[in-house]
gemmi code that builds the backbone of each chain (N, CA, C; Angstrom):
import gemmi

chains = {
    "A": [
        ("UNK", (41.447, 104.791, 34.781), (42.402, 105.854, 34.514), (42.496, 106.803, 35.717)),
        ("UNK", (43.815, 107.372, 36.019), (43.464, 108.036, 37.402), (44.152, 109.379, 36.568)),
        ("UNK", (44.427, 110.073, 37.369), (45.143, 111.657, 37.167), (45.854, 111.750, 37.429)),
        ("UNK", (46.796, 111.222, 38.214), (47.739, 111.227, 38.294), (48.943, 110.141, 37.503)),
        ("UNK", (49.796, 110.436, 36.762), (50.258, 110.060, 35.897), (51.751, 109.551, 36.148)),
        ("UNK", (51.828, 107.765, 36.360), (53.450, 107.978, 36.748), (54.184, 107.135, 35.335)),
        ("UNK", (55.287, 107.382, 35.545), (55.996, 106.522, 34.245), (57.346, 106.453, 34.594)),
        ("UNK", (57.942, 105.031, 34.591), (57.525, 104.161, 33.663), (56.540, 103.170, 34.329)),
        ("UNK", (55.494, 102.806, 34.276), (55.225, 101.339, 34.852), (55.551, 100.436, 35.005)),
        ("UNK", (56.682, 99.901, 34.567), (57.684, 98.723, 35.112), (59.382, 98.877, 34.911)),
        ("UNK", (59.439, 99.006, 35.941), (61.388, 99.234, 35.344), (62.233, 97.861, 36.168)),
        ("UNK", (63.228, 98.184, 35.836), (64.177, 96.841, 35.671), (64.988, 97.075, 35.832)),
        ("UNK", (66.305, 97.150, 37.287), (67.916, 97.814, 36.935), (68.187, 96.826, 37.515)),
        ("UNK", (69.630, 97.328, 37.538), (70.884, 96.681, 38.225), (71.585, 98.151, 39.446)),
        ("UNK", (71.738, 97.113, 40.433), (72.213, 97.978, 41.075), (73.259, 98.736, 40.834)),
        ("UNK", (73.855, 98.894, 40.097), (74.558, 99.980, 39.900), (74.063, 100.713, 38.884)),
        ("UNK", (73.016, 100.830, 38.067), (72.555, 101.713, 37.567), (71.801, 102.727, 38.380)),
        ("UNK", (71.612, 104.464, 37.175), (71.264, 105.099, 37.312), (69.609, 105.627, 37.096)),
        ("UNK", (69.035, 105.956, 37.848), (67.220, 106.058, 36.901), (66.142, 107.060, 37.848)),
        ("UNK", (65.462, 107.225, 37.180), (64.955, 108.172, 37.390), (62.790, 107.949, 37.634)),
        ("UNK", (62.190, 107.648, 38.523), (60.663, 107.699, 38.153), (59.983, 108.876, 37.844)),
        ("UNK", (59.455, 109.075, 37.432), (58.209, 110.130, 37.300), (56.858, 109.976, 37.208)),
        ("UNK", (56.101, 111.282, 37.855), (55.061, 111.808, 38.173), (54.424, 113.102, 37.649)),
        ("UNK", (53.509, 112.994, 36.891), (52.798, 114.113, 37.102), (51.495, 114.656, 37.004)),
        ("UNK", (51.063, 115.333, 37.490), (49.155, 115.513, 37.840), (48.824, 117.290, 37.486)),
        ("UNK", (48.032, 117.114, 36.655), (47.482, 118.565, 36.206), (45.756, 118.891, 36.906)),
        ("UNK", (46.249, 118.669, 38.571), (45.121, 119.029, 38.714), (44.785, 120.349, 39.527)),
        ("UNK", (46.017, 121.028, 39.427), (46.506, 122.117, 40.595), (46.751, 121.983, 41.619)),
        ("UNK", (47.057, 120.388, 42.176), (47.657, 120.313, 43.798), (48.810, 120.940, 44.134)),
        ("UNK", (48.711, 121.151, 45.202), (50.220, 121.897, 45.676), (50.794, 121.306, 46.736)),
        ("UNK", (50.278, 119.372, 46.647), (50.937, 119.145, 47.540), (51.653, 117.571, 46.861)),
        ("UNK", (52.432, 116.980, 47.134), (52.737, 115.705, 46.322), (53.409, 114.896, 47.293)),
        ("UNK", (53.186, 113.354, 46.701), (53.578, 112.277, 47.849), (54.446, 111.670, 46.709)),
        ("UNK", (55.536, 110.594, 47.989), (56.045, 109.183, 47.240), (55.741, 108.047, 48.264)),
        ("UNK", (55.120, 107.358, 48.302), (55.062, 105.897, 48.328), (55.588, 104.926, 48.350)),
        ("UNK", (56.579, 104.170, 49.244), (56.555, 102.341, 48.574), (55.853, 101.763, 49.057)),
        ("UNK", (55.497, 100.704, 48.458), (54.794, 99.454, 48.314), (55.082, 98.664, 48.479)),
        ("UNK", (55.854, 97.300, 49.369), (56.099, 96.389, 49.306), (54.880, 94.746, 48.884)),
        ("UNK", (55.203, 94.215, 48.313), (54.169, 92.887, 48.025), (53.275, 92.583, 49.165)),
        ("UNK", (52.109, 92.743, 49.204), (51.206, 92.025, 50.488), (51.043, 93.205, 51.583)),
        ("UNK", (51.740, 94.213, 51.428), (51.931, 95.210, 52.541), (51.457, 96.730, 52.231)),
        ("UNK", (50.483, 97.543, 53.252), (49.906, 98.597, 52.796), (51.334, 99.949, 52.328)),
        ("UNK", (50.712, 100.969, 51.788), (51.748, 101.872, 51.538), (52.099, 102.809, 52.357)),
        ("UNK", (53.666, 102.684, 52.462), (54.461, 103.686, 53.718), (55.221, 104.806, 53.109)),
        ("UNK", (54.862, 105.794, 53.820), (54.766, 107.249, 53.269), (56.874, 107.384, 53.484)),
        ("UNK", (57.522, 108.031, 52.168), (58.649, 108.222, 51.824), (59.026, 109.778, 51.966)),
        ("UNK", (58.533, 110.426, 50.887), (58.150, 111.852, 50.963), (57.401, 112.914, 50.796)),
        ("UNK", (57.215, 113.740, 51.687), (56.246, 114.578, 50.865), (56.793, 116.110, 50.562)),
        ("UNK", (56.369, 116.867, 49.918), (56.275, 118.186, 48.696), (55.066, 118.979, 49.105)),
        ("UNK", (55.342, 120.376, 49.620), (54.017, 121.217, 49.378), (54.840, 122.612, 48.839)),
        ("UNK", (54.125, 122.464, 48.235), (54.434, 123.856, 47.170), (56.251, 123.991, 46.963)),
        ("UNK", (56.495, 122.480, 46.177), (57.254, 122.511, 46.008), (58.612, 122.338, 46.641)),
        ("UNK", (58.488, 121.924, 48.152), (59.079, 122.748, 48.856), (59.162, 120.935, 49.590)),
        ("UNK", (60.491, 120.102, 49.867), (60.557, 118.702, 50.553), (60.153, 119.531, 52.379)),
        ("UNK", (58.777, 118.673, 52.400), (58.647, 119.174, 53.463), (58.949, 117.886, 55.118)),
        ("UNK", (58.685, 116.590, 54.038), (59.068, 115.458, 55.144), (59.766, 114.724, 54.357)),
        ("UNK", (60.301, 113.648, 55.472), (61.440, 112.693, 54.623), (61.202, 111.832, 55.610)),
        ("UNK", (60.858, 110.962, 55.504), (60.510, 109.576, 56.428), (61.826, 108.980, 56.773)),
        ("UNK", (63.043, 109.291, 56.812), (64.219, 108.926, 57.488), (64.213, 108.029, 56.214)),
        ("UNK", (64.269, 108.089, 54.703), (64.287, 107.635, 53.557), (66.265, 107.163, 52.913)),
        ("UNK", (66.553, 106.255, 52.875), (68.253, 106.261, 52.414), (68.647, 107.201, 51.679)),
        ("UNK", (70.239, 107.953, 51.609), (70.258, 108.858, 50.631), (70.076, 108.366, 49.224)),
        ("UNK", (70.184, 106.910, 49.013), (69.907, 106.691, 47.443), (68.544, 106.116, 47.025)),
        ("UNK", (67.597, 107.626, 47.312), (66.590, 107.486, 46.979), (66.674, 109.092, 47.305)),
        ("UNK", (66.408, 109.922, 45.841), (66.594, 111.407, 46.063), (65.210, 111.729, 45.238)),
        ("UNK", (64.556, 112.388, 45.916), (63.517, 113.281, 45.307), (63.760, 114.314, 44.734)),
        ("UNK", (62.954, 115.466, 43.963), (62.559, 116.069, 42.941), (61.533, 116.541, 42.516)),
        ("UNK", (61.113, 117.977, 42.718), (59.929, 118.876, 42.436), (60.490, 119.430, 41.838)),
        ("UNK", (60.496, 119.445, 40.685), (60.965, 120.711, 39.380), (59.730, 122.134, 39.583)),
        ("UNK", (58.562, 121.329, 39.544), (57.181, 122.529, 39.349), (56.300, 121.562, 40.278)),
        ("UNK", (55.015, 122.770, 40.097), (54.139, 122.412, 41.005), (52.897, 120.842, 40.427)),
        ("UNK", (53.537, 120.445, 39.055), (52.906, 119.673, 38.522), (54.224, 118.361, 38.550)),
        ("UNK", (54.916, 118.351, 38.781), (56.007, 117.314, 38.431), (56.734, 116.966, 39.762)),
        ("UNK", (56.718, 115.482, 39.301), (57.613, 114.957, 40.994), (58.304, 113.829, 40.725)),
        ("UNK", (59.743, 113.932, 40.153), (60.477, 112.638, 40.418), (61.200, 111.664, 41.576)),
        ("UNK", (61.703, 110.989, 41.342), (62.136, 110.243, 42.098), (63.986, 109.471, 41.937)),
        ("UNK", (64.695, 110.279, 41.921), (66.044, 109.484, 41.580), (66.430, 108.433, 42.144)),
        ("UNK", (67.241, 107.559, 41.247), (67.253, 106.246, 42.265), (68.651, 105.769, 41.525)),
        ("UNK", (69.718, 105.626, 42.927), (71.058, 105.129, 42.128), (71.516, 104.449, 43.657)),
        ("UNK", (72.326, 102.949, 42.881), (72.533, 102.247, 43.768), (71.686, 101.559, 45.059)),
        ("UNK", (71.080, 101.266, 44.024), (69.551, 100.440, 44.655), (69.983, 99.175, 45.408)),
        ("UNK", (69.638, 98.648, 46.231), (69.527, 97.255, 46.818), (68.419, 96.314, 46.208)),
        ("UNK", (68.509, 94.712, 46.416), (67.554, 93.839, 45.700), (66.171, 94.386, 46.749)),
        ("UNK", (66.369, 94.829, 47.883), (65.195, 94.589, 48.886), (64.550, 96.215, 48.426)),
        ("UNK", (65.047, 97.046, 47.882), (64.829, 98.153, 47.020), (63.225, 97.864, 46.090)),
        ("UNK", (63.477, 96.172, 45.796), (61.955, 96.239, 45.044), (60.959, 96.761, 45.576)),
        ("UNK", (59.893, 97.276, 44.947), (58.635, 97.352, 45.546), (57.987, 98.486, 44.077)),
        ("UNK", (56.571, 98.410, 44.610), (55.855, 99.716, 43.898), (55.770, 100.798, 44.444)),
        ("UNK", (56.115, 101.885, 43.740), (56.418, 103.334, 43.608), (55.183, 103.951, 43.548)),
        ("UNK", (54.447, 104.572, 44.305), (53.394, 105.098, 44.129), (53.495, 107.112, 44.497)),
        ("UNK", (53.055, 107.116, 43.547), (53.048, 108.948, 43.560), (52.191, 109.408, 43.783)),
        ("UNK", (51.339, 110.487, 45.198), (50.051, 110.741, 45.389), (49.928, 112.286, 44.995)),
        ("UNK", (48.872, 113.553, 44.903), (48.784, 114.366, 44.943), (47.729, 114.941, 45.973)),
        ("UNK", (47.735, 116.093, 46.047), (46.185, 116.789, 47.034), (46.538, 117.898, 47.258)),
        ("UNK", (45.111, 118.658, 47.127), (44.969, 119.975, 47.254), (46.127, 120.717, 47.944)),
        ("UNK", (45.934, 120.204, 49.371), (47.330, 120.898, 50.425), (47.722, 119.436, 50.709)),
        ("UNK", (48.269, 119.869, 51.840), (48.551, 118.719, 52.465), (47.497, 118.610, 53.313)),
        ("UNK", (47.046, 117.429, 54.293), (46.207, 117.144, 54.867), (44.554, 117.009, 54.336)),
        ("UNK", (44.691, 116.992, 52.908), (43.187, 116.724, 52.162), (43.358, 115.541, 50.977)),
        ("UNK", (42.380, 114.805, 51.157), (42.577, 113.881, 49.888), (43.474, 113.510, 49.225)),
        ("UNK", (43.923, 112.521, 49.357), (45.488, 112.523, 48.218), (44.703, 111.151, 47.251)),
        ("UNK", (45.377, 112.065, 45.517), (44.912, 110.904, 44.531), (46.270, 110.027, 43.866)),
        ("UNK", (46.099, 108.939, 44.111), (47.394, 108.542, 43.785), (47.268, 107.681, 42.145)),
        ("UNK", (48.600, 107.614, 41.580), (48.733, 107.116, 40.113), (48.470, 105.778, 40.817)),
        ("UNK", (49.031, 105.109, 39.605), (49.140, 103.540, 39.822), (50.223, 102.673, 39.938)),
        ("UNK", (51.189, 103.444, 40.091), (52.755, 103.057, 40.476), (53.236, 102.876, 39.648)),
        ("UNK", (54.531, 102.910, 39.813), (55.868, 102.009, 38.621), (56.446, 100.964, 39.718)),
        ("UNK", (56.139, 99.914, 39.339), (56.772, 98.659, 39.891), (58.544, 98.096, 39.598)),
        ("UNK", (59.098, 98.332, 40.466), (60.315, 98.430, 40.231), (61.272, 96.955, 40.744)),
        ("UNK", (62.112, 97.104, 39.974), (62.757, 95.418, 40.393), (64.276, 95.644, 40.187)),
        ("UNK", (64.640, 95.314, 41.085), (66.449, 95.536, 41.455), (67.591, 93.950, 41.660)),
        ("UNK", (68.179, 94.058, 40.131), (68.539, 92.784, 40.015), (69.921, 92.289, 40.670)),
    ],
    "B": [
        ("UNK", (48.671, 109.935, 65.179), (46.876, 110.025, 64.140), (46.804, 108.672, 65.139)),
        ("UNK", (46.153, 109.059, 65.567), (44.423, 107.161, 66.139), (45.447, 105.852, 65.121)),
        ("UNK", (45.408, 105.063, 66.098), (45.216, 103.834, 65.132), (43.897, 103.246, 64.525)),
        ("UNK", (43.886, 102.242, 64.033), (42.612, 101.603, 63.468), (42.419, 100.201, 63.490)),
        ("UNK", (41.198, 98.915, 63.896), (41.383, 98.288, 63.554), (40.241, 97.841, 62.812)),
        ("UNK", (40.873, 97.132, 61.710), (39.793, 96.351, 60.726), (39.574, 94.535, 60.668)),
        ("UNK", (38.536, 94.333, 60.524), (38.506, 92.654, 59.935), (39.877, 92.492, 58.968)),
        ("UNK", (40.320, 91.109, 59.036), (41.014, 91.160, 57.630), (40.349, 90.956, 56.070)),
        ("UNK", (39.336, 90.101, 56.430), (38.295, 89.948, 55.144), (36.966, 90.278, 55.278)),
        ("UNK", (36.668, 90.175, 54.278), (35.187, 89.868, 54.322), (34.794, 89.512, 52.902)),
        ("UNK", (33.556, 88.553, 52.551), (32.828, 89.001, 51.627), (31.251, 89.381, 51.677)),
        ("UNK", (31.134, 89.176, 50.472), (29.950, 90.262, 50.086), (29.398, 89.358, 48.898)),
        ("UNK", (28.184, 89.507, 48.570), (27.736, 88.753, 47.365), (27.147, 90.002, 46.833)),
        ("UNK", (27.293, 89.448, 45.043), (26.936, 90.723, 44.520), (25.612, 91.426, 44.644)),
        ("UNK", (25.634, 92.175, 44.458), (24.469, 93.297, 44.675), (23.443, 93.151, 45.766)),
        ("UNK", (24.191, 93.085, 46.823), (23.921, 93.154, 48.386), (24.793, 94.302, 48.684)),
        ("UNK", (24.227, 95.028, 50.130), (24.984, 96.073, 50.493), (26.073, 95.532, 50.842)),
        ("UNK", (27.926, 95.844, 51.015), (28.959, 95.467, 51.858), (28.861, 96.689, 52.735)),
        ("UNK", (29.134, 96.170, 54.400), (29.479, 97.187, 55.743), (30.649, 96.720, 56.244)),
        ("UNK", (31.835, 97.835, 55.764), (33.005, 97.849, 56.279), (33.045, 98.073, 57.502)),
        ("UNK", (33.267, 97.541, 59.084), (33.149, 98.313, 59.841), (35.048, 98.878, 60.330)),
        ("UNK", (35.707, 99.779, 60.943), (36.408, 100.047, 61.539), (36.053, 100.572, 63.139)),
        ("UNK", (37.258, 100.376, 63.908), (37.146, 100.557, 65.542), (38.734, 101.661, 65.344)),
        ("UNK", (38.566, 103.188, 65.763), (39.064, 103.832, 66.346), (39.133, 104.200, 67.306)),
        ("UNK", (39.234, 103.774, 68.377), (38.863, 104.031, 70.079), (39.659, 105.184, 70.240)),
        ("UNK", (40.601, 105.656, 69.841), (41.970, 106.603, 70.427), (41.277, 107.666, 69.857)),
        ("UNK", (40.404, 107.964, 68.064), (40.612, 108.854, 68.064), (40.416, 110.284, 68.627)),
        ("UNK", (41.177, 111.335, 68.150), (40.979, 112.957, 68.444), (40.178, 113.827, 67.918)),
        ("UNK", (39.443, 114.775, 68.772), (38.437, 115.604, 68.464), (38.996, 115.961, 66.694)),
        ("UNK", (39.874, 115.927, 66.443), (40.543, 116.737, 65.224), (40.511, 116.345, 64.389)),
        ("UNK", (40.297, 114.562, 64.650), (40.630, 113.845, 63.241), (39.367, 113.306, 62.649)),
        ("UNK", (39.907, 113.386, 61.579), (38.754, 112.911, 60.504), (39.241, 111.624, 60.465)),
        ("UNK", (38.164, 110.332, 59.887), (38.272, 109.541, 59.468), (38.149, 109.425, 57.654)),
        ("UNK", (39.381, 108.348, 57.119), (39.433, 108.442, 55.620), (38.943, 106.877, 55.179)),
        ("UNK", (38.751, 106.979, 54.431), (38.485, 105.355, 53.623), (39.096, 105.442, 52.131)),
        ("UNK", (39.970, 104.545, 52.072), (40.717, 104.418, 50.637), (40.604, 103.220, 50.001)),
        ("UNK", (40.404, 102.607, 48.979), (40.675, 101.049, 48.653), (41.525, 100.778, 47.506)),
        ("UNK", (42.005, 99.721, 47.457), (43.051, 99.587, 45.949), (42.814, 98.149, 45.912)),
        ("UNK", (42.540, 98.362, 44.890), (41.762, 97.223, 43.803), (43.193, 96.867, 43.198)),
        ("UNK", (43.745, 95.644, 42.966), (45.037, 94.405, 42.590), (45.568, 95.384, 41.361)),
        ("UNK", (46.751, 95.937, 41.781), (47.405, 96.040, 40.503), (47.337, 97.847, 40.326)),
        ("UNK", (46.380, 98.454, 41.311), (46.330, 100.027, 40.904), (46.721, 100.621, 42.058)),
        ("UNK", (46.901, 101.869, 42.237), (47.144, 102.677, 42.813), (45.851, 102.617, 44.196)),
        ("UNK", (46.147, 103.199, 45.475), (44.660, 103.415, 46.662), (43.802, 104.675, 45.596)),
        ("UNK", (42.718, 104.159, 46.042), (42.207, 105.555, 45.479), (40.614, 106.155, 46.814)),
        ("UNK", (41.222, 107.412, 46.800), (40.273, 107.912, 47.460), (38.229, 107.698, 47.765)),
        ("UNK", (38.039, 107.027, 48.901), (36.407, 106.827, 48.457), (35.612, 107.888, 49.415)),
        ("UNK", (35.923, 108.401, 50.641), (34.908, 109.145, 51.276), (35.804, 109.688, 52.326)),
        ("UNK", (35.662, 110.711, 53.149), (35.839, 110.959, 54.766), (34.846, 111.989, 55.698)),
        ("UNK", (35.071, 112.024, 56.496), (34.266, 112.919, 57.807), (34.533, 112.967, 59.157)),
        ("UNK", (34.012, 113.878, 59.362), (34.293, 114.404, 60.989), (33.389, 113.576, 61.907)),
        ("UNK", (32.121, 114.338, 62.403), (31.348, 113.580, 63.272), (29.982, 113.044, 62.211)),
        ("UNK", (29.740, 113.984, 61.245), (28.287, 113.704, 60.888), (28.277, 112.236, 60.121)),
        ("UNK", (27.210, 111.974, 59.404), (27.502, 111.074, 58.228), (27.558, 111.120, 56.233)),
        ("UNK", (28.490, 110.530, 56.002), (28.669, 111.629, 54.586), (28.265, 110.541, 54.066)),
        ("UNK", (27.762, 110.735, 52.709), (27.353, 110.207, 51.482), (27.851, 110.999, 50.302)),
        ("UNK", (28.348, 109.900, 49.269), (28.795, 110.738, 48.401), (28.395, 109.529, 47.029)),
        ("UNK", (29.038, 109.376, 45.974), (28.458, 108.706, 44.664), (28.860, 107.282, 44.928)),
        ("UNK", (29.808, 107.289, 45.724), (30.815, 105.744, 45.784), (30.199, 105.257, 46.913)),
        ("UNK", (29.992, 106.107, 48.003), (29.797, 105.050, 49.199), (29.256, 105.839, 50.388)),
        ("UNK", (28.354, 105.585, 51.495), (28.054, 106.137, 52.784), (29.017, 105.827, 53.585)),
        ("UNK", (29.304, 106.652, 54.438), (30.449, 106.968, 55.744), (29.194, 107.205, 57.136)),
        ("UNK", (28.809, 106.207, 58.061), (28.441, 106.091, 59.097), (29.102, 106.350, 60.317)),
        ("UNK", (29.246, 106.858, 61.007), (30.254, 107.161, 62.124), (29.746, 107.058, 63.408)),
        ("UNK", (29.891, 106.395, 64.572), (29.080, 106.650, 65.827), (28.922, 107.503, 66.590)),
        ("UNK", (27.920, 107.761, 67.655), (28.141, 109.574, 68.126), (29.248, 109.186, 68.928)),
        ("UNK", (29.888, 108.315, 69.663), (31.214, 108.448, 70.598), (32.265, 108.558, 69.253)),
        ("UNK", (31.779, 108.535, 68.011), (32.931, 108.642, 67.833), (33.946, 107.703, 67.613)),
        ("UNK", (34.065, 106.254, 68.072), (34.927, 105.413, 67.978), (35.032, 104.014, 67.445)),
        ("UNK", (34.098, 104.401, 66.187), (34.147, 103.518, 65.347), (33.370, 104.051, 64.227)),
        ("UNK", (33.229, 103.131, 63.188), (32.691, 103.780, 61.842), (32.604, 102.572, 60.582)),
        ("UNK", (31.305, 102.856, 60.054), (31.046, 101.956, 59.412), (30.964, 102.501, 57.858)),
        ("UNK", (31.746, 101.815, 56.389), (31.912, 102.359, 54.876), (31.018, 101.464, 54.589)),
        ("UNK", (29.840, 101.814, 53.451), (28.672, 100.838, 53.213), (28.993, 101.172, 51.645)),
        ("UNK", (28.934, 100.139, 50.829), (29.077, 100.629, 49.232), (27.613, 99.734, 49.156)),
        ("UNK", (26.469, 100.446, 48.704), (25.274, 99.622, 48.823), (24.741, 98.439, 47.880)),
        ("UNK", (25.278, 98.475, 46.744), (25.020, 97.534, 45.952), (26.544, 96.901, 45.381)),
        ("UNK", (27.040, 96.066, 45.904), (28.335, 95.576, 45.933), (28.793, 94.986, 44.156)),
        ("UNK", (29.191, 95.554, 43.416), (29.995, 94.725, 42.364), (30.882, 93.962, 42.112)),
        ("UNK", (31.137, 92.859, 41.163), (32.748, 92.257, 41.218), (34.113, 93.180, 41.180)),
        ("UNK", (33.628, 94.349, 40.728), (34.691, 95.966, 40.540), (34.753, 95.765, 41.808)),
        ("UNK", (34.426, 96.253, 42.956), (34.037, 96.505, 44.339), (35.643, 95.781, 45.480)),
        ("UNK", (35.971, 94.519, 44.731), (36.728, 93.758, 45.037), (38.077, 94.380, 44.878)),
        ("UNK", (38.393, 94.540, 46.720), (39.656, 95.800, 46.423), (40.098, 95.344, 48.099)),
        ("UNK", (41.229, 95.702, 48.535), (41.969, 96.211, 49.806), (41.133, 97.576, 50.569)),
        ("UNK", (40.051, 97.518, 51.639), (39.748, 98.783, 51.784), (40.284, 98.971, 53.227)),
        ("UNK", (41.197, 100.553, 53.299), (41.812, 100.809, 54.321), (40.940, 102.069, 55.212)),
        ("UNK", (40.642, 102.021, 56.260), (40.391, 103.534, 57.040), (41.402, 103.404, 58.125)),
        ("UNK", (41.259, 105.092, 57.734), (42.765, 105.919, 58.389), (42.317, 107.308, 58.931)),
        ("UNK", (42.483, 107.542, 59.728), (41.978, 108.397, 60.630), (43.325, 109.474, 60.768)),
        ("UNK", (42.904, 110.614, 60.697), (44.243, 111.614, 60.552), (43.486, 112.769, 60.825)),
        ("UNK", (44.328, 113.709, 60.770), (43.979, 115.302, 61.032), (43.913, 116.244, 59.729)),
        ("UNK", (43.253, 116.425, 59.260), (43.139, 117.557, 57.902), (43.745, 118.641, 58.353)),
        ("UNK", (44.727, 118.860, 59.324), (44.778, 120.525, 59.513), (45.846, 120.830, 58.299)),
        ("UNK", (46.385, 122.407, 58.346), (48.050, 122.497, 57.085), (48.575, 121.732, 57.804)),
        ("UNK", (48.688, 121.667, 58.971), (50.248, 121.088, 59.612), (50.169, 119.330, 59.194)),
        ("UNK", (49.162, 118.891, 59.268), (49.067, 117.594, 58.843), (49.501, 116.835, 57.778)),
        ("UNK", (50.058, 115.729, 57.581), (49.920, 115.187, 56.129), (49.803, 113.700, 56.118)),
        ("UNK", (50.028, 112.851, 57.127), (50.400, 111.569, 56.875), (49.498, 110.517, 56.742)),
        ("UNK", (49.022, 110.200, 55.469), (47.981, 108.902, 55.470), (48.879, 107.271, 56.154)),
        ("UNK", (48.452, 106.886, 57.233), (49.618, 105.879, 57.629), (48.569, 104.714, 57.147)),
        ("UNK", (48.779, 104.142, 56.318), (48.020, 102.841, 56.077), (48.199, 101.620, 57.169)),
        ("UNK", (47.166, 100.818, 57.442), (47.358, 99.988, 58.037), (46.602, 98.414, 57.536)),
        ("UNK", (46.664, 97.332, 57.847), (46.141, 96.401, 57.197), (45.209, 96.744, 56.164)),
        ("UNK", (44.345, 96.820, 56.420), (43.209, 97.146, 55.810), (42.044, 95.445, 55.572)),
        ("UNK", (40.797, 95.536, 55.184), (40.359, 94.474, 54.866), (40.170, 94.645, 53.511)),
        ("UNK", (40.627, 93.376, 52.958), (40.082, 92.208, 51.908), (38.506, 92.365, 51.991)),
        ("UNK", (37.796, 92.907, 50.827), (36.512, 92.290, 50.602), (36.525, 91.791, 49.208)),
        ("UNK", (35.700, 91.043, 49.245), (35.604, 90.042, 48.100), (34.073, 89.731, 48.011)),
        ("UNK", (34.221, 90.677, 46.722), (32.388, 90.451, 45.811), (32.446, 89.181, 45.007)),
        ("UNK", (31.219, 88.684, 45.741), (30.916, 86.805, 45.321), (29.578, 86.921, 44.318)),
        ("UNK", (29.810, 86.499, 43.033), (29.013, 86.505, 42.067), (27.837, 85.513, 42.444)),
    ],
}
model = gemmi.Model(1)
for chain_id, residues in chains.items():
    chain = gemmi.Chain(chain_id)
    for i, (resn, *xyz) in enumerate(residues, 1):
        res = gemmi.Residue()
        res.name, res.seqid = resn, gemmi.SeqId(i, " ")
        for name, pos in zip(("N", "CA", "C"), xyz):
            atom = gemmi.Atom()
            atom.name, atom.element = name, gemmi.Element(name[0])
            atom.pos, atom.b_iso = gemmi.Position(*pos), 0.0
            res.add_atom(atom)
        chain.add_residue(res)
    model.add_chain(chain)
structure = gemmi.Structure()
structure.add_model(model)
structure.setup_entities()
């Protein structure tokens, strides 16, 4: 079980659908990550959040929009996905930035 | 941040020590070295880091050389759990910092 909490764990669209991932960790970090994952391949940093606040953007497509509502919550919008779009979604947290990051266990996503 | 390089595998038989070693030659007075592993199917999850000294903590010893440019993760009594992707990543803890850049990492594999 980790602490950080993502949902859904497996989703399923079509590219022209609309959807949404989520994240969230009650451990008082004030800093939050997104992740993909491709099959066989380590994880490459998308975006990150400190105090709420999009502080990097890894040169990420616009249809892939992030989301910090609060300092506990971090989505991920996703419309008009590509098939190569698959991968796992991993959501990290940590104190600040630059300390420990604990990450969920992804939502594995598949773009039909 | 330093690059890193690792073995791609290794194993380990159970309940023998495993010694991860990594080679950072580049890195900077600044950076810490991290060790993360993700076990098939979960999220990386945080196991140890440090500056120059050597840390011990519940999961695992962090050995580091005095130059500095390399470093050895020892989990001392190896389990079939144990059997995970373990990555070290060498980065800067400062605020301004944030980026865990994963890189291969090694395959160990606890042999019953």
């Amino acid at each position: 079980d980790t602490e950080v909490t993502q949902t859904p764990k497996h989703l399923v669209m079509g590219m022209t659908n609309k959807k949404s991932l989520k994240c969230e960790q009650h451990m008082g970090h004030r800093a939050m990550y997104w992740y993909k994952q491709k099959a066989k391949k380590p994880p490459e940093l998308m975006f990150v959040y400190s105090y709420e606040k999009l502080s990097i953007n890894e040169s990420v497509p616009s249809r892939f929009s992030p989301e910090c509502p609060n300092s506990s919550l971090l989505n991920l919008h996703l419309h008009a996905l590509q098939p190569e779009d698959s991968a796992l979604y991993l959501c990290a947290s940590s104190h600040s930035k630059g300390q420990p990051q604990h990450f969920g266990d992804g939502t594995r996503l598949s773009i039909l | 941040d330093a690059k890193t390089t690792q073995p791609t595998s290794m194993d380990c038989a159970e309940g023998r020590a495993a010694n991860l070693p990594c080679n950072h030659s580049t890195i900077s007075g600044n950076e810490y070295v991290y060790w993360y592993r993700q076990i098939h199917s979960q999220g990386p999850q945080y196991i140890i880091h440090g500056l120059k000294n050597n840390e011990t903590n519940e999961m695992a010893s962090l050995i580091i050389t005095e130059d500095r440019k390399s470093s050895t993760l020892i989990l001392p009594h190896a389990t079939l759990r144990d059997t995970a992707v373990y990555y070290c990543i060498v980065m800067n803890s400062g605020a301004g910092s944030y980026q865990l850049t994963f890189g291969k990492g090694t395959k160990l594999s606890v042999i019953p």
